[in-house]
N, C-alpha and C positions, 0 to 999 in steps of 0.2 A: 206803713208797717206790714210786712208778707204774715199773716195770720197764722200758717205751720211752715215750715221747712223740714225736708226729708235730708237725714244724713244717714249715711252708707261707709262705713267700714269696713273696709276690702287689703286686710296686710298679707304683704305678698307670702313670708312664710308662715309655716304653721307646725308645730310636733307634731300633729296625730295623723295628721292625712295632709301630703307635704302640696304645696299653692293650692288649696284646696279651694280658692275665691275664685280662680280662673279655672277650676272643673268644667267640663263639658256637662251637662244633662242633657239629653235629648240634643236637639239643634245648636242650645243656649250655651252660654257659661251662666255658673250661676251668679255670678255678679253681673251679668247684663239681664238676667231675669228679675232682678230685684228691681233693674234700674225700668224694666218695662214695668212693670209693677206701679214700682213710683209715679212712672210719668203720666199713669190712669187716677191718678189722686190729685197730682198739683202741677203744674206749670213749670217747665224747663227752669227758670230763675229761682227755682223752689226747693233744686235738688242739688244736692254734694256730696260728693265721692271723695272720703280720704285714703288715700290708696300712696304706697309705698312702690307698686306695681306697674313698667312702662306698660303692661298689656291692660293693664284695668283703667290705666289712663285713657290709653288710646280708645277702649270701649265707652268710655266715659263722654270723651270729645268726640264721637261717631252719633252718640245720644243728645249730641248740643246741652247736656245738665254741667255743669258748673264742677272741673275739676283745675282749680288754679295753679296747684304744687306736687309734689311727689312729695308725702309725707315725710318727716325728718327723721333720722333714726333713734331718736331717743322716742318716740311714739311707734316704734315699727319693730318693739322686740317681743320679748312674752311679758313683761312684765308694767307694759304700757294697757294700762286697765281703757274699754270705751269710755267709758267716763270722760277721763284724760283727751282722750283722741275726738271727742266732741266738743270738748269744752275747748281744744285748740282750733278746731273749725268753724264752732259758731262766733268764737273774737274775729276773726279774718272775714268772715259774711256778715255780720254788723257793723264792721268799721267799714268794708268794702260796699257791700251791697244795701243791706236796710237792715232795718232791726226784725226782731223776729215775736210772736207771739207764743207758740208752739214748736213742741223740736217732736220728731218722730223719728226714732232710730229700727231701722231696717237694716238685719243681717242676713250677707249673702246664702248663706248656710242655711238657712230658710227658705227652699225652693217653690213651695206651695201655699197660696194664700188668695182669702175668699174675699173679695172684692166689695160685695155688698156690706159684708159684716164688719170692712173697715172703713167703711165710709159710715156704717151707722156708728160706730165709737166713734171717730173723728166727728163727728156732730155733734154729741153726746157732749165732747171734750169742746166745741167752740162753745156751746150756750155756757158752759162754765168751766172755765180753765183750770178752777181750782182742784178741778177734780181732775187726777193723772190716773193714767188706764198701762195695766202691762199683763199681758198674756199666761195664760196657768193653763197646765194640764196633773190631773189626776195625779197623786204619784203613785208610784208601783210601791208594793209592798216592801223591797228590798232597798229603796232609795229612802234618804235622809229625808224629811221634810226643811224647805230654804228657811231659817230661821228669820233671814233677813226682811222675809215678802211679810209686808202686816197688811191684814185688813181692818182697816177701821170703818166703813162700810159694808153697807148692802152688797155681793156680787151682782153685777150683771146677770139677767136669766135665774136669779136668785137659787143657784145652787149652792148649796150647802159647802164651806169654807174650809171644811176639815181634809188634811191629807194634799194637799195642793204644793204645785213645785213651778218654778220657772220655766218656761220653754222657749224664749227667743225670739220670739213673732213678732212682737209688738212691746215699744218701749215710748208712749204718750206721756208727755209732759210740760209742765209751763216754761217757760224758758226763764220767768222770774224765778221760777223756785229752781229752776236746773243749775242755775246760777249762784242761788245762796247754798245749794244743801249741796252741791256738786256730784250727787250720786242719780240715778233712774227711779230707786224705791225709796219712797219718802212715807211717812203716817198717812199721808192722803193718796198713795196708790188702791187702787181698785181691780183688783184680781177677775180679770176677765176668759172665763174656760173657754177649753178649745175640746170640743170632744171628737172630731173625726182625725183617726188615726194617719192621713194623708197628712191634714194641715198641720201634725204635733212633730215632722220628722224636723232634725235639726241636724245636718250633715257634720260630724265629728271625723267621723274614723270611714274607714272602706264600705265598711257593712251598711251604713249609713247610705252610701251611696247607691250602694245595688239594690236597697228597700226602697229607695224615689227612683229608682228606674223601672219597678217592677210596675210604676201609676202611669206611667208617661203611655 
């Protein structure tokens, strides 16, 4: 049984910022930046790329990580939630490859991320599975708070719980519960902050883009 497997959601279109998985930053695209990323946490046979994209393919199979298909189209419109598009890749890599303990969902759109601090959650996450980890930052005063994000724990670094929003970085969880509950936030998520304004960017729109190039 592979302990985590990293999956990578890379649809080729997008409304706000059009292929914005195959963007250049710096040297990179930022789907091969995730996929370097990845490949500092787990093992080639560890990583999957669903991707609807020849070019995210072909970056995919340059990186030797496990891209089998061009995603189908009924997972490749706006209305195909990750959920959906995980839960179709992890049937395909357990019937194919092995089963899985942990699913770790990494989005392109997520250029910058601190190495140390996810390998201390992913430890965190193997001594006890039962506990799912998914990324928060602050929210601004003008945004909604995600009704959906519950804490029923302790925060990591035990910051205070109030005012907290999703950001995209990191989506840890069991692969037994990803499987009954079919969603990423479940009662037993653990709202993990991100306080440095580099690691909270999460590429949407242009503007987005020209604020992770101003780090590079």
């Amino acid at each position: 049984m592979k302990k985590l497997v990293v999956f990578i959601p890379a649809r080729k279109n997008s409304k706000r910022l059009k292929n914005k998985n195959i963007l250049k930053l710096g040297s990179k695209k930022l789907v091969e930046r995730t996929i370097k990323f990845a490949k500092k946490l787990v093992k080639n046979d560890c990583i999957f790329l669903s991707t609807d994209s020849e070019i995210a393919k072909k970056i995919g199979h340059q990186n030797k990580i496990i891209v089998p298909w061009l995603r189908p189209k009924y997972l490749s419109n706006d209305k195909a939630s990750s959920e959906k598009v995980v839960l179709h890749a992890l049937k395909w890599y357990e019937k194919k490859i092995d089963k899985t303990k942990g699913i770790l969902l990494l989005q392109p759109t997520t250029p910058f991320r601190d190495l140390k601090f996810f390998k201390n959650i992913i430890q965190k996450f193997l001594k006890n599975s039962k506990k799912n980890f998914v990324t928060v930052s602050l929210k601004k005063s003008n945004e909604k708070i995600n009704s959906k994000l519950l804490f029923k724990q302790k925060i990591v670094n035990r910051v205070s719980k109030k005012d907290y929003t999703l950001n995209g970085s990191m989506y840890l969880i069991s692969s037994k519960e990803f499987k009954k509950k079919k969603k990423f936030i479940t009662r037993s998520s653990i709202g993990v902050p991100i306080i440095d304004e580099k690691l909270k960017i999460d590429i949407d729109y242009l503007k987005d883009l020209k604020k992770a190039q101003k780090y590079l």
